[in-house]
C-alpha positions in Angstrom: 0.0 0.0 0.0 1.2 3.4 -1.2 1.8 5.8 1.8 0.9 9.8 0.6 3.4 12.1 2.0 3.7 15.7 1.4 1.3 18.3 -1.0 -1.5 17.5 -2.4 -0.5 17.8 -5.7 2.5 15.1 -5.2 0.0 12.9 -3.6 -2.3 13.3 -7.0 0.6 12.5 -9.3 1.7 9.3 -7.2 -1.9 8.0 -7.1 -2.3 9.0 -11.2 1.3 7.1 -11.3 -0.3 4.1 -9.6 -3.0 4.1 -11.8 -1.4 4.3 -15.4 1.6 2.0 -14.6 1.8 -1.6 -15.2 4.7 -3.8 -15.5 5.4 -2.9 -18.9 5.0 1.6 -18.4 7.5 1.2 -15.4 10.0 2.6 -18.4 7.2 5.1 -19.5 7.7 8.4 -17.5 4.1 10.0 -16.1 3.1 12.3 -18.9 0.7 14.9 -18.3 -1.5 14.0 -21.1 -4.7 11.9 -20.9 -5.0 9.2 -19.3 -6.5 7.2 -22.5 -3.8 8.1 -24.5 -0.8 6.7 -22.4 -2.9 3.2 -21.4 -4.9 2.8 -25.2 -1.5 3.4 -27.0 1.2 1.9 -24.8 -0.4 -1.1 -23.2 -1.2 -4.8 -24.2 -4.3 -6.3 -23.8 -2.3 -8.5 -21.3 -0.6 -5.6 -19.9 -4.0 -4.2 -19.4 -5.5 -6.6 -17.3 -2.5 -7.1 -15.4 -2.6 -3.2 -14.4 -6.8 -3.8 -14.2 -5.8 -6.6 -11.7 -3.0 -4.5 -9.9 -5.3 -1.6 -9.4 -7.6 -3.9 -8.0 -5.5 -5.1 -5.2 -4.7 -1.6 -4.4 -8.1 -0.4 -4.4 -9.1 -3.3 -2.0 -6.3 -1.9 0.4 -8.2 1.4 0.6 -6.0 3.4 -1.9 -9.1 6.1 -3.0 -9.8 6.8 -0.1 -5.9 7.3 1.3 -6.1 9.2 -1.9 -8.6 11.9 -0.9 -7.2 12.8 2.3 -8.8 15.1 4.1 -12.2 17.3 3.6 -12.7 19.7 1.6 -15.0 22.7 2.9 -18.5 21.2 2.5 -16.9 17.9 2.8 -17.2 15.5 5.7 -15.0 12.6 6.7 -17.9 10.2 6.9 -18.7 11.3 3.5 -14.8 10.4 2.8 -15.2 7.3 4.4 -17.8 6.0 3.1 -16.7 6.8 -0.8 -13.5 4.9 0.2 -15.4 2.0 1.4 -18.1 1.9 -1.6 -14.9 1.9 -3.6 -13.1 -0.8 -1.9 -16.0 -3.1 -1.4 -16.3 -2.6 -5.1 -13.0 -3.5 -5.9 -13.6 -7.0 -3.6 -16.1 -7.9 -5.8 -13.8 -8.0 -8.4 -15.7 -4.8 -10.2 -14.3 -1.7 -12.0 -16.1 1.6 -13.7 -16.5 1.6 -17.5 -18.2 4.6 -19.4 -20.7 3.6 -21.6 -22.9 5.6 -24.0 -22.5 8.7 -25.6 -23.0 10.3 -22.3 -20.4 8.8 -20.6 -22.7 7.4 -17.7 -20.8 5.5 -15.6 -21.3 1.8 -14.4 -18.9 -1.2 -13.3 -18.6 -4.6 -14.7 -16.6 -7.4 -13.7 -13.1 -7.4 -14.4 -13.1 -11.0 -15.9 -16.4 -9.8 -18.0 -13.8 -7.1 -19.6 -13.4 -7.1 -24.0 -10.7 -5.4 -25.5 -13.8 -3.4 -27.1 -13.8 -1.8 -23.2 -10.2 -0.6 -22.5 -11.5 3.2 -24.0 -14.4 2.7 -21.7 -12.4 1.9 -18.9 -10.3 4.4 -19.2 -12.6 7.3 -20.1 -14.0 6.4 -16.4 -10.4 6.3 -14.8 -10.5 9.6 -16.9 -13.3 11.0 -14.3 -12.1 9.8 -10.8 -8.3 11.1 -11.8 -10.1 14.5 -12.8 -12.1 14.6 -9.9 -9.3 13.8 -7.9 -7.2 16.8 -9.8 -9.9 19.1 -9.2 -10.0 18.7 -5.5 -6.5 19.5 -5.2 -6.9 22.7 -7.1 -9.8 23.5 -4.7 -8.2 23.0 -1.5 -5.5 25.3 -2.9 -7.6 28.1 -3.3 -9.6 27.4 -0.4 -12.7 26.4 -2.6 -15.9 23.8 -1.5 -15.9 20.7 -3.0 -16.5 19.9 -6.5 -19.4 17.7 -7.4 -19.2 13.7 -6.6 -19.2 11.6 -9.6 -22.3 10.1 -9.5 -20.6 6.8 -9.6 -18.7 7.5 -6.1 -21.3 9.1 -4.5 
């Protein structure tokens, strides 16, 4: 389990690093470019599920929620908690977000149910907890409430 020490903005990049690294990106330096770009264009579908299964493991540990740290204004820590525990009873069950539609609704689906048809869809919905996660940062920094709850965490 990752341990978050210092800014917020560190602790975004290490968790965004934890997310788009497998075994085979370990070369790959972080870019600060979408999300789908680095994992559609430099992973294997075997790499893929590898990292699927990785991130897995870590979100059963707890790793959103040690990723959210504390509240925002408007925020609570049961609120926190309970996000962090949704996601982590999620991730026992062996289940991860995919967009699907036009409208990018979010839902979760079994990781062994996965196609190579949904590594976009995975990863546009990776795409909205990292952004989330961004924008929280920026928010604490200028003292800011909370952004919105994807509707999928909350």
């Amino acid at each position: 389990m990752c341990v978050y020490r210092g800014s917020d903005e560190r602790r975004l990049f290490a968790f965004a690093r934890l997310l788009l690294t497998g075994s085979e990106l370990r070369r790959i330096p972080l870019l600060r470019t979408p999300v789908n770009k680095t994992i559609i264009e430099r992973v294997s579908w075997e790499g893929f599920m590898e990292m699927e299964r990785r991130q897995l493991r870590e979100r059963r540990k707890g790793k959103l929620r040690a990723a959210l740290g504390i509240p925002l204004v408007g925020e609570s820590v049961e609120q926190l908690d309970r996000i962090g525990e949704q996601d982590r009873r999620r991730a026992a069950k062996g289940l991860v977000a995919v967009a699907v539609g036009q409208g990018g609704r979010i839902s979760h689906k079994h990781l062994d149910d996965l196609s190579r048809l949904d590594m976009n869809c995975r990863t546009a919905a990776e795409r909205v907890i990292v952004g989330w996660l961004r924008e929280r940062v920026e928010r604490r920094k200028r003292g800011l409430d909370m952004p919105p709850i994807p509707h999928h965490l909350g």
